[in-house]
Backbone as JSON, one array per atom type, in Angstrom:
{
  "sequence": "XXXXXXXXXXXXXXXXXXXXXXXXXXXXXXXXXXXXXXXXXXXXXXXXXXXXXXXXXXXXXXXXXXXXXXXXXXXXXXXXXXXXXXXXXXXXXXXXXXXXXXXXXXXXXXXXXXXXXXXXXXXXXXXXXXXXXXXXXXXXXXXXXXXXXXXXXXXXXXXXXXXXXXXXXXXXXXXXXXXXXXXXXXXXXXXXXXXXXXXXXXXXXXXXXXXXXXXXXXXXXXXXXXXXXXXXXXXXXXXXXXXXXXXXXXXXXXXXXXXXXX",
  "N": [[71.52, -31.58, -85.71], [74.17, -32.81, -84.02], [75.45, -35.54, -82.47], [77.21, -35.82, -80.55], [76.79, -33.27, -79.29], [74.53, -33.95, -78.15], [72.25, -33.98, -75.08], [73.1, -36.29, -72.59], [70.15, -38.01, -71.31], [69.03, -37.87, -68.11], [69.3, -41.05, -65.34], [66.03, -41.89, -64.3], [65.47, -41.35, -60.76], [66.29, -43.18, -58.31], [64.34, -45.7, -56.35], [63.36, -44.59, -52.76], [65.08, -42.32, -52.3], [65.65, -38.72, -52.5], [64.15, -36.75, -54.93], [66.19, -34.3, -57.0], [67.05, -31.16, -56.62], [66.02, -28.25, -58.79], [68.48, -26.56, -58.56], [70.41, -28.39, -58.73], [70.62, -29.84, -56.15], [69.32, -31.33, -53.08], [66.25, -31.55, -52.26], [64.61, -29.69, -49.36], [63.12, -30.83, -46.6], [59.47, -29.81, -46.3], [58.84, -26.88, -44.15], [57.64, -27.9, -40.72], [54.36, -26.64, -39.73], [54.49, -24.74, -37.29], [52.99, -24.62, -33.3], [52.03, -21.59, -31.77], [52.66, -20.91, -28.6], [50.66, -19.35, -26.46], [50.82, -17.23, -23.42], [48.81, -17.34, -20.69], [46.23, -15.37, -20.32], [46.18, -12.9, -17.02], [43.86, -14.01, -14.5], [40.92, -11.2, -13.96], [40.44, -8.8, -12.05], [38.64, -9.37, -9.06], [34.87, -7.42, -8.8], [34.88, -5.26, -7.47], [32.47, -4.96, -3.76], [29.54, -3.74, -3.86], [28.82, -0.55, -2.56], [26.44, -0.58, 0.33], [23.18, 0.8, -0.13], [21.48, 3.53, 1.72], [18.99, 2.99, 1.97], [18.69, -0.11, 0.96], [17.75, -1.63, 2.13], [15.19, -1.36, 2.92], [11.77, -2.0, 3.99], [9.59, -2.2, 1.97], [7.22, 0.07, 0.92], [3.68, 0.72, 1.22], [1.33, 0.78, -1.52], [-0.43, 3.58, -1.95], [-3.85, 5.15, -2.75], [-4.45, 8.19, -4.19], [-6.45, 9.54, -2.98], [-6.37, 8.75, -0.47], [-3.99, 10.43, 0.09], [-4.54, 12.59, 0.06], [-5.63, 15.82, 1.13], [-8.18, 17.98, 2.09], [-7.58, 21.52, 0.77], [-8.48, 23.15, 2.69], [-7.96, 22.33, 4.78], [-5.61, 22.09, 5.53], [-2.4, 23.46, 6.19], [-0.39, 25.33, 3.97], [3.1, 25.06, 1.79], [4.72, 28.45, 2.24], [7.24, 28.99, 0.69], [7.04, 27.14, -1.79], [4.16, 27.59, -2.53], [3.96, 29.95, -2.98], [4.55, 32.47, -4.68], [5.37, 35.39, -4.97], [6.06, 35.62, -2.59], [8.08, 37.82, -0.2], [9.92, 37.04, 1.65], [12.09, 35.24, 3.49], [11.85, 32.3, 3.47], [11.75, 29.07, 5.34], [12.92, 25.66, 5.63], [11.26, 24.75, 8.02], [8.71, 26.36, 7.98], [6.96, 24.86, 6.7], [3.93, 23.74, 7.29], [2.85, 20.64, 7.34], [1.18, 19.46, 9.15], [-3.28, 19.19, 9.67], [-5.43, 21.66, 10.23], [-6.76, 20.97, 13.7], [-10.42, 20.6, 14.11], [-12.78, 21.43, 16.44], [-15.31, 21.58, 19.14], [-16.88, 24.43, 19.0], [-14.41, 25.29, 19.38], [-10.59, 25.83, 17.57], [-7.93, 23.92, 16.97], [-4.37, 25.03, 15.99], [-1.59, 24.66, 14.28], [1.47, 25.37, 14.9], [3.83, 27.71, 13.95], [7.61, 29.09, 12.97], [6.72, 31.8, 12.66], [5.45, 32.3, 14.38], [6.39, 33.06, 16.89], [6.41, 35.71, 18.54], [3.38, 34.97, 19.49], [3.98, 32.69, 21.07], [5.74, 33.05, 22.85], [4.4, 35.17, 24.21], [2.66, 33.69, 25.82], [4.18, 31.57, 27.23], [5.17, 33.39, 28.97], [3.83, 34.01, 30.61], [2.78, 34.5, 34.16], [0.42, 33.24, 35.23], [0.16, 31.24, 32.49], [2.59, 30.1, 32.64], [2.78, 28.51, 35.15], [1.8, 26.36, 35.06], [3.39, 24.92, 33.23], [5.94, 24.0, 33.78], [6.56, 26.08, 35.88], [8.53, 27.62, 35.17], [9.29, 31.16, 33.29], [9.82, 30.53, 29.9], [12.82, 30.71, 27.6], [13.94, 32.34, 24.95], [15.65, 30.84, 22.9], [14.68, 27.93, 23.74], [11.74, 28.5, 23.01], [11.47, 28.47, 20.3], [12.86, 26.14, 20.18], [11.56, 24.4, 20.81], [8.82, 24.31, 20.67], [7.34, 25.55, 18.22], [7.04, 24.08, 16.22], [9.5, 22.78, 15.5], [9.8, 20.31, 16.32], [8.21, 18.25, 14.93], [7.83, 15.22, 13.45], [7.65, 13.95, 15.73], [6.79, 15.66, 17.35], [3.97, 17.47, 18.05], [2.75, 20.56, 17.45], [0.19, 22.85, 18.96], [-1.81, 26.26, 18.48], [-4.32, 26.57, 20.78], [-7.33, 28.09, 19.52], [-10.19, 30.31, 20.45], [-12.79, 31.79, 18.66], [-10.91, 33.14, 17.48], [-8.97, 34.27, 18.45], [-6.07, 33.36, 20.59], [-6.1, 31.07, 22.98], [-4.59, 29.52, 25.05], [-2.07, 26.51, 24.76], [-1.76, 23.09, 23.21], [-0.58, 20.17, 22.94], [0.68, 16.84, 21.09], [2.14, 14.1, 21.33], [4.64, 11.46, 20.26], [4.97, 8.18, 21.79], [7.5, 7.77, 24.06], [8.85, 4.95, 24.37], [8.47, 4.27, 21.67], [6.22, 2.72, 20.83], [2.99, 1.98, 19.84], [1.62, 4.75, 20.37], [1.07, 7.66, 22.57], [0.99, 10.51, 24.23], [-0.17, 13.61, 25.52], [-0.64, 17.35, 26.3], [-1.76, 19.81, 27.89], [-2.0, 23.27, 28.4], [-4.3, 26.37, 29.33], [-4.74, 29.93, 29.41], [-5.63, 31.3, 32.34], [-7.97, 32.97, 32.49], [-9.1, 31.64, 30.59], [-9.76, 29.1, 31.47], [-12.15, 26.68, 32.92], [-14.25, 27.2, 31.3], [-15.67, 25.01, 29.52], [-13.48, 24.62, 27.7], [-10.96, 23.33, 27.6], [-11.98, 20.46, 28.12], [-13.48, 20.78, 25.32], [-11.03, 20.38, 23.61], [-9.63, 18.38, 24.4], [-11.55, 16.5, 23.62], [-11.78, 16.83, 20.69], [-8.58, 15.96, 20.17], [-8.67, 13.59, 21.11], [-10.47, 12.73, 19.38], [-9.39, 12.72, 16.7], [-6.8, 11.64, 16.96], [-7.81, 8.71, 17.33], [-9.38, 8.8, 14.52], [-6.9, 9.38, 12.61], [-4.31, 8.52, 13.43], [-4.89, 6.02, 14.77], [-3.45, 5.08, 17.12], [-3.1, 3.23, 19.92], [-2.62, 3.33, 22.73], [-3.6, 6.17, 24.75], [-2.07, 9.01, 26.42], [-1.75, 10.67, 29.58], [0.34, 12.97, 31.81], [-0.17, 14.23, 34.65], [1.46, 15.84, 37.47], [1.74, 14.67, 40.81], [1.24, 17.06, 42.75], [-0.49, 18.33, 41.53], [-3.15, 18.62, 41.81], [-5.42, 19.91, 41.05], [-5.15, 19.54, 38.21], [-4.83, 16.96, 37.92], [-7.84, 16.28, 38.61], [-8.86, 17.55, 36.64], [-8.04, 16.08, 34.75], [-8.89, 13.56, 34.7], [-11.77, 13.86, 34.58], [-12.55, 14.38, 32.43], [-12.17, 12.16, 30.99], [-9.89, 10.53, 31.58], [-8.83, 7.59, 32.55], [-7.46, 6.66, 35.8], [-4.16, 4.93, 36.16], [-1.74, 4.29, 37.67], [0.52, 5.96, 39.71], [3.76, 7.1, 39.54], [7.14, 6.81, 40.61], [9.84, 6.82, 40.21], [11.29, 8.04, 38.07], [13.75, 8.94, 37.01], [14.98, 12.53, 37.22], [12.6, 13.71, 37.74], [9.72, 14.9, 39.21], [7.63, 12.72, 41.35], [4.54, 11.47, 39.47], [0.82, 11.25, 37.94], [0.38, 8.63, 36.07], [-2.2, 8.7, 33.48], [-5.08, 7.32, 31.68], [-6.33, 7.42, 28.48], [-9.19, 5.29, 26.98], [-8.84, 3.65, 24.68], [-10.29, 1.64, 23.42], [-12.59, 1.97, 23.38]],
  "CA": [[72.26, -31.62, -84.44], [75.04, -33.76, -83.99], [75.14, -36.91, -81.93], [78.25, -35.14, -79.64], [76.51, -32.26, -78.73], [73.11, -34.0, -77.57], [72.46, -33.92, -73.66], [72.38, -37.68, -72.25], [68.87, -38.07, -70.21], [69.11, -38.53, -66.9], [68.29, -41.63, -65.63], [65.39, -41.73, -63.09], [65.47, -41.41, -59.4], [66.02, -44.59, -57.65], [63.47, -45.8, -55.41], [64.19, -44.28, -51.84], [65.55, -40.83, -52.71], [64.99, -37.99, -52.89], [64.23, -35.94, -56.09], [67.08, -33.53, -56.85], [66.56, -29.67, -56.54], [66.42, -27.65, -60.01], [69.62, -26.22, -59.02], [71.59, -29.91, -58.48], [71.09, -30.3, -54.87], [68.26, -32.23, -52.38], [64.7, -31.03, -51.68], [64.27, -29.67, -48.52], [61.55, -31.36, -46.26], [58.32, -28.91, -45.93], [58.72, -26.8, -42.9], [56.26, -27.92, -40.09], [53.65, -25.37, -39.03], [54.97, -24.43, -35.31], [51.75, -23.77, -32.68], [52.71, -20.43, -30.91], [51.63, -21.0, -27.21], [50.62, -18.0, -25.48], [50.21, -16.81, -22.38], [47.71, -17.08, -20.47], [45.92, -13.71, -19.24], [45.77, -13.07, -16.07], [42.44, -13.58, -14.09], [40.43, -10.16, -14.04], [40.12, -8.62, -10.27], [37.12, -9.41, -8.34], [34.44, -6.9, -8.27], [34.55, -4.02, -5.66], [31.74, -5.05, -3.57], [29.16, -2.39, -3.82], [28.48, 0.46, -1.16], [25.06, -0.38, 0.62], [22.69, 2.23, 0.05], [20.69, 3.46, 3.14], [17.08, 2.34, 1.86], [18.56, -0.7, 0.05], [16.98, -3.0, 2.62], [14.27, -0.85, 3.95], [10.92, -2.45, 3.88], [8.55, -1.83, 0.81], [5.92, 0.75, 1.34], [2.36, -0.24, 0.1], [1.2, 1.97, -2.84], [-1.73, 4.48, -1.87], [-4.39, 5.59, -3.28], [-3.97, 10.02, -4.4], [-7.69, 9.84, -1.75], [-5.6, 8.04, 0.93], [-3.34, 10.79, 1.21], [-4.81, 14.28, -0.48], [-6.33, 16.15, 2.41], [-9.24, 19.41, 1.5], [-7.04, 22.66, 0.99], [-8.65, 24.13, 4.02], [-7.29, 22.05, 6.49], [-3.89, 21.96, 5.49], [-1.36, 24.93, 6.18], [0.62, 25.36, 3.02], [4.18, 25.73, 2.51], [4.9, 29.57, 1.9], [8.16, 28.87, -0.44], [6.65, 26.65, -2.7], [3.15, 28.36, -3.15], [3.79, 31.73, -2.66], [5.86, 32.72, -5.84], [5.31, 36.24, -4.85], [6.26, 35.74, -1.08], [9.4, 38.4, -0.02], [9.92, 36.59, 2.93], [13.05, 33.95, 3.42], [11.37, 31.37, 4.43], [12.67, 27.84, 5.66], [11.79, 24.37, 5.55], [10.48, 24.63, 9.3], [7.53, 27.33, 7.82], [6.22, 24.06, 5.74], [3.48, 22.52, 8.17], [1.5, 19.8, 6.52], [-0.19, 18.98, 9.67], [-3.96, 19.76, 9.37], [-6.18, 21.97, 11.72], [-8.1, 20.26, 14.37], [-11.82, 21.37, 14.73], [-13.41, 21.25, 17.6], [-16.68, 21.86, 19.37], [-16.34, 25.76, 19.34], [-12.38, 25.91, 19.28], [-9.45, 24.97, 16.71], [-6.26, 24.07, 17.23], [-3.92, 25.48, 14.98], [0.1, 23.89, 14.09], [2.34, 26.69, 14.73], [5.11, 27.83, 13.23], [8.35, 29.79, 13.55], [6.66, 33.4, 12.69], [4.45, 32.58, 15.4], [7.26, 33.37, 17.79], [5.55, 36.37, 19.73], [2.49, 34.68, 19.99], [4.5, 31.69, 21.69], [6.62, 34.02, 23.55], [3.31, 35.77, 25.17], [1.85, 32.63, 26.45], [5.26, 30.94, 27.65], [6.07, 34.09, 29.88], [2.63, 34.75, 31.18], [2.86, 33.48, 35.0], [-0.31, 32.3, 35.12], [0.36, 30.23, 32.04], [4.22, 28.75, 32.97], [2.66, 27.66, 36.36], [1.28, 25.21, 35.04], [3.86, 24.69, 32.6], [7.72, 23.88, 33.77], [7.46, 26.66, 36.9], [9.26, 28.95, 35.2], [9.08, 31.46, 31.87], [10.96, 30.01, 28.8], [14.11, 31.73, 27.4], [14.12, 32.71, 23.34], [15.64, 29.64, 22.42], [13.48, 26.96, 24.44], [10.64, 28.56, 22.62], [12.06, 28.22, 19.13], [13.59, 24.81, 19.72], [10.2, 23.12, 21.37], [6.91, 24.79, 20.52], [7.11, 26.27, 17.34], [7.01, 22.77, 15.05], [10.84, 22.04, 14.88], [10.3, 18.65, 16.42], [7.49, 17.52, 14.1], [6.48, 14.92, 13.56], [7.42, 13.49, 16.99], [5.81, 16.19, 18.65], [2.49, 18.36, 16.89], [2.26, 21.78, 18.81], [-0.94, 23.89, 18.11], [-2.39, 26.99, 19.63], [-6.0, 26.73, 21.13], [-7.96, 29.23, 19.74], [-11.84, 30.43, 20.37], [-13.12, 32.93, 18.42], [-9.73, 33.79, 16.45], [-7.94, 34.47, 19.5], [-5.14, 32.56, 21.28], [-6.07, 31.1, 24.52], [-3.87, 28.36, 25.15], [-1.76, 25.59, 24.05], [-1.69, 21.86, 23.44], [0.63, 19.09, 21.88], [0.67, 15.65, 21.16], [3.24, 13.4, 20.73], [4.83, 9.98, 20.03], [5.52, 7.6, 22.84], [8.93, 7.15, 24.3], [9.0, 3.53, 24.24], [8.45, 3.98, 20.23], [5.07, 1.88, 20.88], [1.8, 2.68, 19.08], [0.58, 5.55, 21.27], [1.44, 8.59, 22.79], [0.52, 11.25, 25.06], [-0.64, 15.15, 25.45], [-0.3, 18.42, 27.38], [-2.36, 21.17, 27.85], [-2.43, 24.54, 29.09], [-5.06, 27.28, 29.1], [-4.71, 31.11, 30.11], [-6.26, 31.19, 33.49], [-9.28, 33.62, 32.04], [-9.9, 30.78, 29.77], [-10.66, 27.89, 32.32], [-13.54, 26.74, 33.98], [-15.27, 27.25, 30.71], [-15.29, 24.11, 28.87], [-12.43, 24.83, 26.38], [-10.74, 22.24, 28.02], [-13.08, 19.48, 27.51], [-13.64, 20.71, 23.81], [-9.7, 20.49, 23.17], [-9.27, 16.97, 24.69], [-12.5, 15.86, 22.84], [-10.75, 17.08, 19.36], [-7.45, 15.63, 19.83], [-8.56, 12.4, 20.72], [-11.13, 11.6, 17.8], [-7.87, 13.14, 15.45], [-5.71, 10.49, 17.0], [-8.44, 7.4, 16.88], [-8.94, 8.4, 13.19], [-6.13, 10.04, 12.16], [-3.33, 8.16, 13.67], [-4.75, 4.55, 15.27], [-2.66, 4.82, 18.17], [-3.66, 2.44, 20.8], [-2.59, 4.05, 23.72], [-3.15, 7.69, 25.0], [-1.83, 8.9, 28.11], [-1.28, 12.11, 30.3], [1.23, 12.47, 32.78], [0.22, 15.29, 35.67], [2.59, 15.85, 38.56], [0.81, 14.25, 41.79], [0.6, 17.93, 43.73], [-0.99, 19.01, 40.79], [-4.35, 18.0, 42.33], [-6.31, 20.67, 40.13], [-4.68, 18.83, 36.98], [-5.48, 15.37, 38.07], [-8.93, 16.52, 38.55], [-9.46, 17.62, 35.22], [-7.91, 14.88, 33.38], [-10.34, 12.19, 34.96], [-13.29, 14.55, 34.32], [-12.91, 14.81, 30.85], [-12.57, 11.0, 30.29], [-8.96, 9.39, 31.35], [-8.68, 6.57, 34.05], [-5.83, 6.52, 36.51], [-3.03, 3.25, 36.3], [-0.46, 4.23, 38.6], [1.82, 6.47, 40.63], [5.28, 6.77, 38.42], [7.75, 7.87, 41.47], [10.99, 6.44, 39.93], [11.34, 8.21, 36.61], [15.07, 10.01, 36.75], [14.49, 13.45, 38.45], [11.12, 13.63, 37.4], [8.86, 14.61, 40.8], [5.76, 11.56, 40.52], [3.54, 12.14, 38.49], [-0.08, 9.97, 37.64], [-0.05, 8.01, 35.05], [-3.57, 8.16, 33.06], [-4.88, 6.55, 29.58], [-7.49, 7.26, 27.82], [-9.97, 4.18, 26.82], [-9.05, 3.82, 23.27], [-11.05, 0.78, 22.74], [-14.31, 1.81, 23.34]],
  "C": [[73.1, -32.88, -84.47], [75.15, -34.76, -82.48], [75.96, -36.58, -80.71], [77.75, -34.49, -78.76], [74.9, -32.57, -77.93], [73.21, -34.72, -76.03], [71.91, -35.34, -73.71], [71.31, -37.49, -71.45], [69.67, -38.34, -68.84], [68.73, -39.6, -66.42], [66.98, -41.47, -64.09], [65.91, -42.48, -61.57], [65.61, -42.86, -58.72], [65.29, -44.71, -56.49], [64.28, -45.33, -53.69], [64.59, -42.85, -51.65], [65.19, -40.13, -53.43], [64.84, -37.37, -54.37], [65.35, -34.51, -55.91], [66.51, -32.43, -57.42], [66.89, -29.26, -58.33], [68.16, -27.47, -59.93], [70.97, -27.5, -58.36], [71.51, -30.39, -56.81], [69.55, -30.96, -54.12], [67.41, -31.04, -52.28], [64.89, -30.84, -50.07], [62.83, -30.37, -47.94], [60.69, -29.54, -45.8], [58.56, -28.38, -44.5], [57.31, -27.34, -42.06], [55.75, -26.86, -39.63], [53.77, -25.71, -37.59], [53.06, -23.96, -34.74], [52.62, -22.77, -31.74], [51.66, -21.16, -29.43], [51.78, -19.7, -26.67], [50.03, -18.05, -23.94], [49.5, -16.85, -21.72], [47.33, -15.6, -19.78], [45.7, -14.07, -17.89], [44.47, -12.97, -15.3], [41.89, -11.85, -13.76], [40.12, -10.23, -12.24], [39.02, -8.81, -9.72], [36.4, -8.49, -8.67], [34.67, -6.19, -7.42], [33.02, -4.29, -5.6], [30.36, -3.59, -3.23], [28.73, -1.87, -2.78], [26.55, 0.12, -0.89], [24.3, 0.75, 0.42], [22.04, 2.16, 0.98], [18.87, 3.05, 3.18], [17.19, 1.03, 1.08], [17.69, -2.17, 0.55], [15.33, -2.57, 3.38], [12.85, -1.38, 3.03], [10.09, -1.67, 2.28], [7.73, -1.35, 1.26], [4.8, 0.56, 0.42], [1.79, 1.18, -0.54], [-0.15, 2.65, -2.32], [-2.32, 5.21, -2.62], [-4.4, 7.37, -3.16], [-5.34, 9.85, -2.47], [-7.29, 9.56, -0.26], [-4.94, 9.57, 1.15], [-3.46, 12.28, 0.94], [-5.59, 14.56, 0.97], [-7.19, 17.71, 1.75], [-7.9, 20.39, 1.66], [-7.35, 23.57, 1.77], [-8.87, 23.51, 4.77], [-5.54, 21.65, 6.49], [-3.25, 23.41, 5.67], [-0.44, 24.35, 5.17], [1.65, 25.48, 3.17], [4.47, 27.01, 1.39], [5.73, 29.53, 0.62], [7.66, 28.15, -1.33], [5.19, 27.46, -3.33], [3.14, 29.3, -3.16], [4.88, 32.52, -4.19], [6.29, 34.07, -5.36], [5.67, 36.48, -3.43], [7.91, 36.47, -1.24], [10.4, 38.08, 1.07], [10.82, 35.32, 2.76], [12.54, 32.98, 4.18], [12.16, 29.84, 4.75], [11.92, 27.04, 5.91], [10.77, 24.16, 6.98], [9.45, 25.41, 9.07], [7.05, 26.34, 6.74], [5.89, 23.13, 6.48], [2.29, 22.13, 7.34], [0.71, 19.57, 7.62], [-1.6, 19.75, 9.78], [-4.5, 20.45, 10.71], [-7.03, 20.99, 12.25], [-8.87, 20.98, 14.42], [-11.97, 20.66, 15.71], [-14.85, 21.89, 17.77], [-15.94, 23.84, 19.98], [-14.78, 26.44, 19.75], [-11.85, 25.24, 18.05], [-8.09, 24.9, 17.23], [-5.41, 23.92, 15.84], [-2.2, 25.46, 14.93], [0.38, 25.05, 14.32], [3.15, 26.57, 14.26], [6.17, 28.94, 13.86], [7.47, 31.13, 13.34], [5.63, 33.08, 13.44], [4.78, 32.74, 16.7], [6.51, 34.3, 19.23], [4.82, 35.86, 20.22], [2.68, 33.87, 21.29], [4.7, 32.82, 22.99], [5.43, 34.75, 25.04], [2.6, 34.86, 26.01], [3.17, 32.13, 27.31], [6.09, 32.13, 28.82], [4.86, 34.68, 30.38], [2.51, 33.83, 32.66], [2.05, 32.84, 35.3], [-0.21, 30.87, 34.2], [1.69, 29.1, 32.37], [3.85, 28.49, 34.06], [2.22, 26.37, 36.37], [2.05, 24.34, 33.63], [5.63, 24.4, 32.23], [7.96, 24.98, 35.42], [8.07, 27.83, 36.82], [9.18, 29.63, 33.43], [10.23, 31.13, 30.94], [11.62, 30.53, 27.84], [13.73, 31.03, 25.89], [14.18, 31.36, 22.82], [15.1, 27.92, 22.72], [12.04, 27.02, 23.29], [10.33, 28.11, 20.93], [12.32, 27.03, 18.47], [12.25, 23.48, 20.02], [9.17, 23.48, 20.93], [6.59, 25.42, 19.54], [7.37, 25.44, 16.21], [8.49, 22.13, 14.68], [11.03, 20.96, 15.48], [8.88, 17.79, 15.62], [8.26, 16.91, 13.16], [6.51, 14.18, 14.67], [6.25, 14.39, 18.15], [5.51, 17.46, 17.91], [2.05, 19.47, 17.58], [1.15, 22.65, 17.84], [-1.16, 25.22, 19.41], [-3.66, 26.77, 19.89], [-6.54, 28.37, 20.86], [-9.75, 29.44, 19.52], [-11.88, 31.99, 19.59], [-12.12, 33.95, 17.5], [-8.68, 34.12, 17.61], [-7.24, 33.47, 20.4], [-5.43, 32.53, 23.08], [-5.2, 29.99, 25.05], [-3.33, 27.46, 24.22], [-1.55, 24.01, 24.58], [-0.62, 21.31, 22.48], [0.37, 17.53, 22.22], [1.75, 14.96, 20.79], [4.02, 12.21, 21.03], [5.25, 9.57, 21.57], [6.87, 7.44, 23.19], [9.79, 5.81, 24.16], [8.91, 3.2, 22.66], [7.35, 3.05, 20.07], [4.06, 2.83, 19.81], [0.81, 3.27, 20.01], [1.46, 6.54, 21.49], [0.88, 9.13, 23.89], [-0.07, 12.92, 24.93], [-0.53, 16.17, 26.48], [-1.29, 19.39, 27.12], [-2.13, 22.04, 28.69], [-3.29, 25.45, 28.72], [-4.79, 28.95, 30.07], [-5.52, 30.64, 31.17], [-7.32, 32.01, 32.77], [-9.77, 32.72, 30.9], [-10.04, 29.56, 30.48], [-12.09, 27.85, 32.63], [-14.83, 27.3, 32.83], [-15.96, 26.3, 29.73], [-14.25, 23.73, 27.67], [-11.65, 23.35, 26.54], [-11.05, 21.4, 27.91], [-13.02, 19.12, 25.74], [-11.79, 20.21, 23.3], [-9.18, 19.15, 23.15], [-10.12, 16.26, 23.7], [-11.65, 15.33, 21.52], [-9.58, 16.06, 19.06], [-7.55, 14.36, 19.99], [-9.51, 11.71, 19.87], [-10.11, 12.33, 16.74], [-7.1, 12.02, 15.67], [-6.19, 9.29, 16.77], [-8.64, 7.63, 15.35], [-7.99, 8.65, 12.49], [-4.49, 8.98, 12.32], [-3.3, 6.16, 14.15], [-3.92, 4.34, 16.33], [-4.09, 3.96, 19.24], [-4.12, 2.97, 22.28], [-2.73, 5.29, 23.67], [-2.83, 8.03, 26.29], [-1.79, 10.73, 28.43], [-0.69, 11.7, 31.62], [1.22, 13.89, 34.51], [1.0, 14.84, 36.94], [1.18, 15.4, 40.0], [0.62, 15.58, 42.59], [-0.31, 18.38, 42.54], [-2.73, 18.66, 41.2], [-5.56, 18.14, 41.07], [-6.02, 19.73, 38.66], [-5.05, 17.23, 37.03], [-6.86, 15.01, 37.66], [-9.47, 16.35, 37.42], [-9.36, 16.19, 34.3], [-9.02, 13.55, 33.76], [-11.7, 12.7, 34.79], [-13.58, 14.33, 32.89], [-12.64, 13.12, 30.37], [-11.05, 9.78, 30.63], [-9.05, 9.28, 32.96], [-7.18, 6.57, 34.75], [-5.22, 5.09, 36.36], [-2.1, 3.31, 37.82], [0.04, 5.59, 39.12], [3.34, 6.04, 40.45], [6.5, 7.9, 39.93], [9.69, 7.26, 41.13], [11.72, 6.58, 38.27], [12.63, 9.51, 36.67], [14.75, 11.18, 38.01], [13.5, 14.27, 38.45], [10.7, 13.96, 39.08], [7.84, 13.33, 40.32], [4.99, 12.49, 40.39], [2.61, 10.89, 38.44], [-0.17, 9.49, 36.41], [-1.53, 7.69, 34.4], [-3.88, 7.74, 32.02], [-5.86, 6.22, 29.73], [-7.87, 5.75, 26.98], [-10.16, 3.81, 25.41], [-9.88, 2.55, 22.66], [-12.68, 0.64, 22.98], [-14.42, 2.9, 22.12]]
}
């Protein structure tokens, strides 16, 4: 190689500057890495506060024992639609009475129900019995809507019967004031007075309510001409309080109440 043709060196870089690019020109400086800023999201919506439910505050019920609340299968009235597989009969939730029979000293009283309509019907238009029972005989739907269990469990209608046969009826049921007590009614066919049925019926219903229910109070409310009715109810065991003569358009009536703490 000849001395002409040989490339002079370059000489080096002088302090300060930069190094020159392969293809004759400056080094770029390193881009800097950029931070992206984003967005912020927007806060997420509250909650929808949730719909109360209707038992979400209701007291805690205390756990019972099956013995607490099984009762013998022959003192309960079943309900037809559920045990009856074979029943042809449309029945309805008002033909499902759990309450049990009362015994008594030679009577029972027995829950009624709607297909016990006639029976109702025969007692509720017999004038001996509505005399002592409203005054006057009670129209289809009266009988249907009051005395044949469609207000249980405020109010427990049975028939009195001796011997298998229907002689009268009674009921019990919650206080008005929503207190812990109640009251009762009776009537008896007139050919069933004056024989102790009466007696036995009251007996019944109030050792059912001292163990059965714990009510404090019991009361009965006869009309003050009712003399005959007064009579009875202090015979058979309740004390007079008062003379109630300012109760709507109520006639007075005596206030009596049985001695639940003896």
């Amino acid at each position: 190689m000849s001395a002409r043709s040989a490339t002079p060196a370059r000489p080096p870089p002088r302090a300060g500057r930069r190094p020159a690019s392969p293809r004759g020109g400056r080094t770029r400086p390193a881009a800097r890495a950029t931070r992206t800023r984003r967005r912020p999201s927007p806060a997420p919506d509250p909650p929808a506060p949730r719909r109360a439910l209707p038992w979400a505050n209701a007291p805690a019920r205390p756990r019972q024992l099956l013995s607490q609340t099984w009762r013998p299968p022959d003192k309960i009235r079943t309900c037809v639609r559920i045990l009856s597989r074979g029943c042809d009969r449309d029945v309805g939730q008002s033909d499902c009475v759990t309450h049990p029979v009362i015994e008594g000293d030679d009577v029972r009283l027995r829950p009624t129900t709607p297909t016990d309509f006639a029976i109702a019907a025969r007692l509720f238009r017999d004038p001996g019995f509505y005399d002592r029972w409203g005054g006057s005989p009670k129209t289809d739907e009266e009988i249907a809507e009051k005395y044949l269990g469609a207000r249980s469990p405020l109010v427990e209608c049975f028939f009195v019967e001796v011997d298998g046969e229907v002689v009268g009826f009674t009921q019990y049921h919650d206080a008005d004031d929503g207190g812990e007590g109640g009251g009762m009614d009776l009537v008896l066919l007139p050919s069933s007075r004056g024989r102790g049925i009466g007696t036995a019926v009251v007996h019944a219903v109030v050792r059912f309510i001292r163990e059965e229910k714990g009510w404090r109070r019991f009361t009965v409310d006869p009309d003050v001409d009712n003399e005959r009715g007064v009579n009875f109810w202090k015979k058979v065991g309740f004390v007079s309080q008062r003379v109630v003569e300012d109760d709507g358009d109520r006639v007075p009536y005596w206030l009596l109440s049985w001695p639940m703490a003896e």
